[in-house]
MIBA-538745 format. One record per residue (C-alpha): x, y, z; residue number from 1; residue in three letters. Coordinates in steps of 0.02 Angstrom, whole numbers, padded with zeros to 5 digits. Example, Ala and Ser with C-alpha at 12.3 -4.5 7.8 and 13.67 -1.06 7.14 Angstrom:
<pts>
+--------+--------+--------+-----+------+
|      x |      y |      z | seq | type |
+--------+--------+--------+-----+------+
|  00615 | -00225 |  00390 |   1 |  ala |
|  00684 | -00053 |  00357 |   2 |  ser |
+--------+--------+--------+-----+------+
</pts>
This chain:
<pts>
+--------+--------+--------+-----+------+
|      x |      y |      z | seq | type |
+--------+--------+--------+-----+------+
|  02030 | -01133 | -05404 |   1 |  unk |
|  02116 | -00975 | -05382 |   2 |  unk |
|  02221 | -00875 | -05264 |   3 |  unk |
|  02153 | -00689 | -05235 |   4 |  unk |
|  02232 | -00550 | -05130 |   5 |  unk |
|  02156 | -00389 | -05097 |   6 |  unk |
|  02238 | -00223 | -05043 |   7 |  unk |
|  02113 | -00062 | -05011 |   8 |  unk |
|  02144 |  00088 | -04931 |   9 |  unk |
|  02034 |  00238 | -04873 |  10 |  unk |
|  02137 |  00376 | -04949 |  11 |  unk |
|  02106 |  00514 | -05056 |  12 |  unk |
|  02068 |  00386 | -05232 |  13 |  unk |
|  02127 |  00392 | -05406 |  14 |  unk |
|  02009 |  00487 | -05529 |  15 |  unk |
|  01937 |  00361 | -05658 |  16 |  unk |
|  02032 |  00430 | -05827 |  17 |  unk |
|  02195 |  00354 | -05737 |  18 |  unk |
|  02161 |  00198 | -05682 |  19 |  unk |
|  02174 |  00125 | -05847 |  20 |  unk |
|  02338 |  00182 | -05864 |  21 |  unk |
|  02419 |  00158 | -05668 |  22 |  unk |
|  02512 | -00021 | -05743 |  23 |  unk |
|  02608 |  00091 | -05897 |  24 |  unk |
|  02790 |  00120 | -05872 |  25 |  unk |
|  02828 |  00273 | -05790 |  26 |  unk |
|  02651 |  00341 | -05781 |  27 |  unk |
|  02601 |  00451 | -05648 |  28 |  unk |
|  02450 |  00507 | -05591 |  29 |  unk |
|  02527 |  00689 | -05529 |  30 |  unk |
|  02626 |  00754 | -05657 |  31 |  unk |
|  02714 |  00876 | -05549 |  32 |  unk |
|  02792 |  00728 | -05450 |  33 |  unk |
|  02955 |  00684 | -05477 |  34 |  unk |
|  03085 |  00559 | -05457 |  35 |  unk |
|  03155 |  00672 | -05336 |  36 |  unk |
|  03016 |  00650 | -05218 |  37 |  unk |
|  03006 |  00474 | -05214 |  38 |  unk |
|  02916 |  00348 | -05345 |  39 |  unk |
|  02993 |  00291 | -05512 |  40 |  unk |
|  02821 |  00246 | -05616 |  41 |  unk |
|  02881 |  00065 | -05621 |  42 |  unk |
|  02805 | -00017 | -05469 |  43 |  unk |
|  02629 | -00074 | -05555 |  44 |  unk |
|  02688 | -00093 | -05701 |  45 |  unk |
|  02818 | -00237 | -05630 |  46 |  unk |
|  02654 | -00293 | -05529 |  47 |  unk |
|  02550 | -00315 | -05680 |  48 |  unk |
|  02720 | -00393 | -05789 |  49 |  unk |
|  02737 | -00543 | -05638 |  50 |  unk |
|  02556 | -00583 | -05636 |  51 |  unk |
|  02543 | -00599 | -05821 |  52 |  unk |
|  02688 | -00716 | -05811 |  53 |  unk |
|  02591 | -00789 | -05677 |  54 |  unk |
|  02443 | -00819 | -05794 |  55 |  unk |
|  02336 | -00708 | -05665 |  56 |  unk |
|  02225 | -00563 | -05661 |  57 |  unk |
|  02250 | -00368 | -05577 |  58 |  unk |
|  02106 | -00276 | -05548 |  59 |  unk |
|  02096 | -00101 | -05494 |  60 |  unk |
|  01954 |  00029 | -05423 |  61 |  unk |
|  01955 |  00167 | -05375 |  62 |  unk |
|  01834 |  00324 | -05303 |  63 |  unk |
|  01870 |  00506 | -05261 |  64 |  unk |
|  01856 |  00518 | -05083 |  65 |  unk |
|  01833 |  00353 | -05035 |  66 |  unk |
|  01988 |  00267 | -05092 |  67 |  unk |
|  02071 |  00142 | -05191 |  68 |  unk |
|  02080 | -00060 | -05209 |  69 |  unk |
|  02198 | -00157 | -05281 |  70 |  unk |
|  02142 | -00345 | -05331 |  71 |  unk |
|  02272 | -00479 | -05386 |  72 |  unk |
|  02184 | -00644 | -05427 |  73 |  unk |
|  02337 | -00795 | -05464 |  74 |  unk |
|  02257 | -00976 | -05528 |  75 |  unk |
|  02313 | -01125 | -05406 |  76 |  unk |
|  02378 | -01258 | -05490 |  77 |  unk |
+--------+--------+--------+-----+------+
</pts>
């Protein structure tokens, strides 16, 4: 048995060569962003280190246009 929580949103989406990379440290999708306006490049990354400590799963899709959805599956014990 597992535990899964799903966030989506209908915004703009993240173009498919990033999503591998949105849990690195300090990746960002816009380059030109910085810390200055808001965002450190941490926050998934942090995401992805709990669940792994968690022994779970994060899952996430995402399509131009249509938006994004972030999965985090968590076994019940």
């Amino acid at each position: 048995p597992a535990l899964r929580v799903t966030v989506r949103d209908h915004g703009d989406g993240i173009d498919a060569i990033h999503v591998p990379r949105l849990t690195e440290r300090f990746y960002r999708v816009d380059g030109h962003r910085s810390r200055a306006m808001g965002g450190t490049g941490l926050g998934l990354a942090i995401v992805k280190h709990i669940i792994n400590r968690h022994r779970g799963r994060l899952t996430v899709t995402s399509t131009r246009g249509e938006g994004s959805c972030f999965a985090v599956v968590l076994p019940i014990r």
